[in-house]
N, C-alpha and C positions, 0 to 999 in steps of 0.2 A: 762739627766742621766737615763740609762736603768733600770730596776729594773723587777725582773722575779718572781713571786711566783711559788713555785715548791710541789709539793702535795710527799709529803715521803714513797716509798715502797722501798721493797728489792731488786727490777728491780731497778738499780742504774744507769744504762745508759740509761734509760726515762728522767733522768733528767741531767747527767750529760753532753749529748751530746748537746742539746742547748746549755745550759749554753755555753760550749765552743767554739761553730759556733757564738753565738751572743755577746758574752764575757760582758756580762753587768757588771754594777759598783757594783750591789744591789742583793742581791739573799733574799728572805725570804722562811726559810723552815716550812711548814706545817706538826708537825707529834705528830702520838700518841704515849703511852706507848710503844705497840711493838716494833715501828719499829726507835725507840729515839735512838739506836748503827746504826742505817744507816742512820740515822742525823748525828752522830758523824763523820762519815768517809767523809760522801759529805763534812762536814761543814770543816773538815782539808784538804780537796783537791781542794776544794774555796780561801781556803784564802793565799796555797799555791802558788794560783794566783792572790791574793792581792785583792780579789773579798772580798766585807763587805759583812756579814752572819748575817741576824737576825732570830732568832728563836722564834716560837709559839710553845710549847709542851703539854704535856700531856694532847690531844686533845680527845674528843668523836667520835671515827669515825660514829656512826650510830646515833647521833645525831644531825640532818639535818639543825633545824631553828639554834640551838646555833652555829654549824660549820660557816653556813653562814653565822650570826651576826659577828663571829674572824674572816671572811676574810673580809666583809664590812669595819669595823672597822682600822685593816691593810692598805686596800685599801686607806679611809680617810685620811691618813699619811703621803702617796706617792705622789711624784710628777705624772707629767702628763701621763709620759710615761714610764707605768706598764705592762707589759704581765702574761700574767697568762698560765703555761705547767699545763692542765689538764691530762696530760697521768697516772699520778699513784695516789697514794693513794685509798679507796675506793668507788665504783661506787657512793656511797651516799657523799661521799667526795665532788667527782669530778663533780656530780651535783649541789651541792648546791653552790660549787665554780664560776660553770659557771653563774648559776644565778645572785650570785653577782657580776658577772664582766660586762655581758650583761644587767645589770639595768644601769650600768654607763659608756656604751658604750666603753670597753675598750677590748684591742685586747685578745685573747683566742687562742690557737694552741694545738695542737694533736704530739709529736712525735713517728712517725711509724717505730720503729727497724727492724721488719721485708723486709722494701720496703725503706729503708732507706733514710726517705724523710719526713720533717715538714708538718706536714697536718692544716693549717690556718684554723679556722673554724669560727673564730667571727671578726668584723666585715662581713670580706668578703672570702668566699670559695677560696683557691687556693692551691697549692704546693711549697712545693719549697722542692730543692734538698738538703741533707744534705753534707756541706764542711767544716772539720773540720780535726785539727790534733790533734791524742789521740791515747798515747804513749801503751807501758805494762807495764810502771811504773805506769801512771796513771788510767789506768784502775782496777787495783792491789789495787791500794788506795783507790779506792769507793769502795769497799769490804771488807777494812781493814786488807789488805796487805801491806808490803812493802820489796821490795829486797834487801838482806842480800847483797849478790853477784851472779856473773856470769861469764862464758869463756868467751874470748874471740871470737871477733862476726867479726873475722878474719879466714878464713880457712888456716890452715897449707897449705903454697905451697905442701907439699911433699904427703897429704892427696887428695889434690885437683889432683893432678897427677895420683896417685895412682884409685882414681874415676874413671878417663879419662880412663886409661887402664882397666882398669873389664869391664868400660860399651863397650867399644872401643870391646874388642874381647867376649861379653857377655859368661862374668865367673865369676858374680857377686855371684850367688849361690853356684857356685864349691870353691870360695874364703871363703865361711861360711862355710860350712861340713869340709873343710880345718883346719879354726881355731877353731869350734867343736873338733876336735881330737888333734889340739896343746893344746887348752885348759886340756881338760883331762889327757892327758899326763903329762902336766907342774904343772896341781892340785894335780894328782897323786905321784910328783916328781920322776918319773920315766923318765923326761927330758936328752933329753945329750945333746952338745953343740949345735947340729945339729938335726934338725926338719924336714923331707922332706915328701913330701909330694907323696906316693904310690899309688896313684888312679888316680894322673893328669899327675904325673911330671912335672908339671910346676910352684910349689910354694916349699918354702924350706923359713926356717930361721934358723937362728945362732946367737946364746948368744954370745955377746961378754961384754969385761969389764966395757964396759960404756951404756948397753941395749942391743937391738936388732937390729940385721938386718935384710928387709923381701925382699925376692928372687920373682919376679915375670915375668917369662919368659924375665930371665936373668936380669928383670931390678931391680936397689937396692932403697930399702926405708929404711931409720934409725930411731929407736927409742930410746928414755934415757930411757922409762922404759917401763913393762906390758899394760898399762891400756888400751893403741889402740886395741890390740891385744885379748885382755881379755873381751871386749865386747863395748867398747867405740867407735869404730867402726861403727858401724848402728847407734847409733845419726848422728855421723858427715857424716855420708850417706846424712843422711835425710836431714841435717844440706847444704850436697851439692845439692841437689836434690832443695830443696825450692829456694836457689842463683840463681840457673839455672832459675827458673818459676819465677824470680824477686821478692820472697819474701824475705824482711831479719827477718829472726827468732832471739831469743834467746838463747841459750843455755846452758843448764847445770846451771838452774835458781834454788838461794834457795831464800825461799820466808820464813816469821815468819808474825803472822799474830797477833792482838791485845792484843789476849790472850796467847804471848809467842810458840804459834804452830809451828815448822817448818815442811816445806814441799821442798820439791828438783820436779822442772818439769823438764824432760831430751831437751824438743825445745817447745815455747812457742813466737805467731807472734798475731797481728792485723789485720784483713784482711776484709773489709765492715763493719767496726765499731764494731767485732766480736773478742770474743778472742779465740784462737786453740790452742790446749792444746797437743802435743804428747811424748806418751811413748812409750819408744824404748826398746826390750827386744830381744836381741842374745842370741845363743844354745840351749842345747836341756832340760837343767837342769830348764830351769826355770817354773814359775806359770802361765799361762795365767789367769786361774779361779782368780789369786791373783791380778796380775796385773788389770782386769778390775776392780774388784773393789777397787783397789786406787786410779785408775786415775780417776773413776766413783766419789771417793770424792772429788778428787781437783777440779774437775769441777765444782761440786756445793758448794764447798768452795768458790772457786776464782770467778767464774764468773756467777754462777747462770742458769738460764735455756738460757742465751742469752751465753754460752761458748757453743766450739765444742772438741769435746772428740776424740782421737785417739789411736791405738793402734799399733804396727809397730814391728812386729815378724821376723823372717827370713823365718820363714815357716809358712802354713795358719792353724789358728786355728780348733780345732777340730769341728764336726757339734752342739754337745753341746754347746762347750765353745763360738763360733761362734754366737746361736741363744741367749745367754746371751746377748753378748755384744750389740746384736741390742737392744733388749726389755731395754736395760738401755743405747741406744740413744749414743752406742760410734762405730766408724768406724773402721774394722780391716783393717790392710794394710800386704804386704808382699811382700817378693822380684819379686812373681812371676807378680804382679799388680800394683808396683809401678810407672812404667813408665807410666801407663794408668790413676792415679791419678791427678783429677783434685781441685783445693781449690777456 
């Protein structure tokens, strides 16, 4: 029977990606007063896989000989075959830890999220590669998330189509400035049945009684109601664009978190053990300056400094709003760079 000690920080996928490469019987969490709410979330996403949790709490992190003495101790208790993830908790933690494990010649590993690969350190120096499956349910949950709902993780054929022709005769951009001035119009209620479009000729829609219709050099796409049209659009862009690179995203993710928070991410995938976080924002009415800094929170909400941040405009941010977004670690995207996009 396996059994893992796991040292407790708020970097939750230090520990919880062994865990689930090695799938042990046994997990014991090491943690102190801090970081006892991200005890709580491992220990509910352990046992949702049936994995037994024993917990040590309200621990000293800078107090080196007593640390040591509660893992010895621990140690004493376990069967043969114990490993010890020294990746988190604090560096005086995570020494005293190793010491007690290497007095009693017991195995010791490193997980490196960065090079995504177990780094073996005790006994005997090796690597091994990380293989493991780890959803965005469960990565959500060591953070103390859990998903409310989601769209469907199916593209409308008629969406997918509609893709194929903008990129097929590249008029993906002329298609935005297009719905830029439906929208306006239709906000305005200044709307008549018929929408066309003067600067292309080649888009045109019509209200009819059960939604809309949209005209795209001659070809027809039906809607029951606004919201494609109204800026829902560039997710499920994106939404096609990722299908295409073989990612499958999420989208249209509401997420509540321990303390009753809800938060809504517009596409949200897995990708090198990594969680991508994008917000998608059509016309010309909206925030940039506002947008990064929400999505700037949900990142370090949901997934901590191991998340990747996006932003995904129609048009490129301004050079201000642009040198924000970097110095707070989120990637702008836009119609004009999208195909160049690599994840």
């Amino acid at each position: 029977m396996l059994t893992i000690f796991c040292l407790v920080s708020r970097q939750a996928m230090a520990n919880v990606l062994p865990v689930f490469m090695y799938k042990p019987e046994r997990v014991v969490l090491f943690t102190t007063p801090e970081e006892a709410h991200c005890a709580d979330n491992l220990e509910r996403l352990f046992k949702s896989y049936k994995i037994t949790v024993h917990r040590k709490d309200n621990l000293d992190a800078y107090d080196y000989i007593k640390f040591k003495e509660t893992v010895k101790q621990e140690l004493d208790k376990q069967p043969d075959d114990v490993w010890l993830n020294v990746t988190g908790g604090t560096k005086l933690m995570a020494l005293a830890a190793y010491e007690a494990f290497a007095e009693k010649d017991k195995n010791i590993f490193y997980c490196n999220t960065e090079r995504n690969q177990i780094i073996h350190l005790y006994p005997k120096l090796e690597t091994e590669k990380l293989t493991l499956n780890l959803s965005v349910e469960d990565y959500l949950n060591a953070y103390g998330y859990r998903i409310l709902h989601s769209k469907s993780d199916e593209l409308n054929p008629d969406y997918e189509r509609l893709f194929k022709l903008l990129v097929q005769f590249n008029i993906t951009y002329k298609f935005s400035e297009f719905l830029d001035k439906f929208r306006k119009e239709y906000t305005d209620k200044k709307q008549s049945k018929t929408f066309n479009d003067k600067k292309y000729s080649i888009f045109q829609i019509q209200k009819t009684p059960n939604g809309f219709v949209l005209f795209v050099n001659k070809e027809k796409f039906k809607f029951n109601d606004d919201k494609f049209l109204m800026g829902d659009w560039l997710e499920y862009l994106m939404f096609y664009f990722l299908k295409s690179k073989s990612i499958s995203p999420m989208i249209g993710v509401k997420i509540i978190s321990s303390g009753d928070v809800e938060n809504e991410i517009d596409l949200v995938f897995i990708k090198d053990y990594q969680l991508y976080l994008i917000s998608c924002k059509s016309g010309r009415a909206t925030d940039p300056n506002k947008d990064i800094y929400e999505i700037e929170t949900l990142r370090n909400i949901a997934g901590g400094t191991f998340g990747k941040a996006f932003l995904f405009t129609t048009q490129p941010l301004t050079k201000r709003i642009e040198q924000r977004a970097k110095e707070l670690h989120i990637q702008s995207i836009n119609l004009s760079n999208l195909n160049a996009l690599t994840f």
